[in-house]
N, C-alpha and C positions, 0 to 999 in steps of 0.2 A: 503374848510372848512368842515369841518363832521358836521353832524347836529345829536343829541343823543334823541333819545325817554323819555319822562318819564310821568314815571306813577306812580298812588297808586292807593291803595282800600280802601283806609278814602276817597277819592274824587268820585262821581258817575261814573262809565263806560261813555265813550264816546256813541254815539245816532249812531253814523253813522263811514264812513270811514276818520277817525281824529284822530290824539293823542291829550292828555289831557294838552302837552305841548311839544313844541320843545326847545332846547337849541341849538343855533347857534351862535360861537363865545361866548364871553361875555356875550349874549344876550340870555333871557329865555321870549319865547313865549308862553303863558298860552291863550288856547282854551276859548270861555266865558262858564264860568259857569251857570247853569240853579240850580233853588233850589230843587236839587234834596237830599234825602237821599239817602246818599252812599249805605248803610246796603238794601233798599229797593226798588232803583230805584223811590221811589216815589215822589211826590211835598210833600215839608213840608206842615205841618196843620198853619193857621193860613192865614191873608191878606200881603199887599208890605211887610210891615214890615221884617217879619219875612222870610218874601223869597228871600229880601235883606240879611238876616242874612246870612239866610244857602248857598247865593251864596258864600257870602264873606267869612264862614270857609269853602267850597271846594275851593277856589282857596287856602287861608291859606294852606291847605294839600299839594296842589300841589303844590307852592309852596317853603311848608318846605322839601320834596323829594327832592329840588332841591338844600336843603341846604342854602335858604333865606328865608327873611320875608315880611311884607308889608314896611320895610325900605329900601328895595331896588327896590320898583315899580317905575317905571318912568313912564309909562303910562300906563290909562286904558281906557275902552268904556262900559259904561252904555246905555242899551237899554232896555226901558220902552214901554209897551203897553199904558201906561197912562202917557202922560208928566205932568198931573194935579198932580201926587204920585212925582213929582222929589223934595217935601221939606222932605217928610218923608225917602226917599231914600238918602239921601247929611245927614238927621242926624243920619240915622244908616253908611253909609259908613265915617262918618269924624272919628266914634269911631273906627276903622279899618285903619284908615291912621299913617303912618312912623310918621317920625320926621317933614320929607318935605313931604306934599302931592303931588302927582303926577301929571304931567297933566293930561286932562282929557275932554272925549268928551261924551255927554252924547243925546241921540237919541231916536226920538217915534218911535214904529215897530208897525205894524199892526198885528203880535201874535211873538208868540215866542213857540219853542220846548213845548211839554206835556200839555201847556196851560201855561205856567210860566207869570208871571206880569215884571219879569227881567231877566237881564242873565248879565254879569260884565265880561268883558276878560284885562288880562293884561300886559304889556311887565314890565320884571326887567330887572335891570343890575347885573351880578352876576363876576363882577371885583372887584380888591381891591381896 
């Protein structure tokens, strides 16, 4: 099976030695995203909320490079510094969910890259 790199620059630069997604078979592996702005490297301004937002349009980015959407997610993992933040994080992520929401495993981390409150990684299916 060939495994194909992808990438964009609407999504932040990868932290370390990773791509931002692999596509293997069928199968599109998406690195978690942290709330970073692409343009800046930086954490978005604002609390969970918003740094739920900006995880979930860099994967969007990544994503759409890949030629899908969040209607072909099948799985993701949410990891929270705070599992006390997981109501406000489930009602920014349900506005971001396909048709069928994905499974989904959701986890407290003790920090996460740059200082983030989240980071959201995903597997799609990108068959017909």
């Amino acid at each position: 099976m060939r495994l194909t790199k992808i990438e964009t620059a609407k999504a932040p630069a990868a932290l370390g030695p990773y791509s931002q997604a692999i596509k293997a078979g069928d199968f599109l592996y998406c690195s978690g995203q942290v709330p970073l702005v692409a343009e800046t490297g930086e954490l978005v301004t604002g609390g969970v909320k918003e740094q739920t937002r900006q995880s979930l349009e860099n994967l969007k980015q990544v994503l759409s490079v890949a030629g899908v959407d969040f209607n072909s997610v099948v799985k993701t993992t949410i990891y929270l510094t705070d599992l006390g933040d997981f109501a406000v994080v489930n009602e920014t992520y349900a506005s971001f969910c396909g048709e069928v929401a994905p499974a989904r495993a959701t986890v407290e981390v003790s920090a996460l890259p740059k200082g983030a409150m989240v980071e959201i990684d995903a597997v799609a299916y990108l068959g017909k």
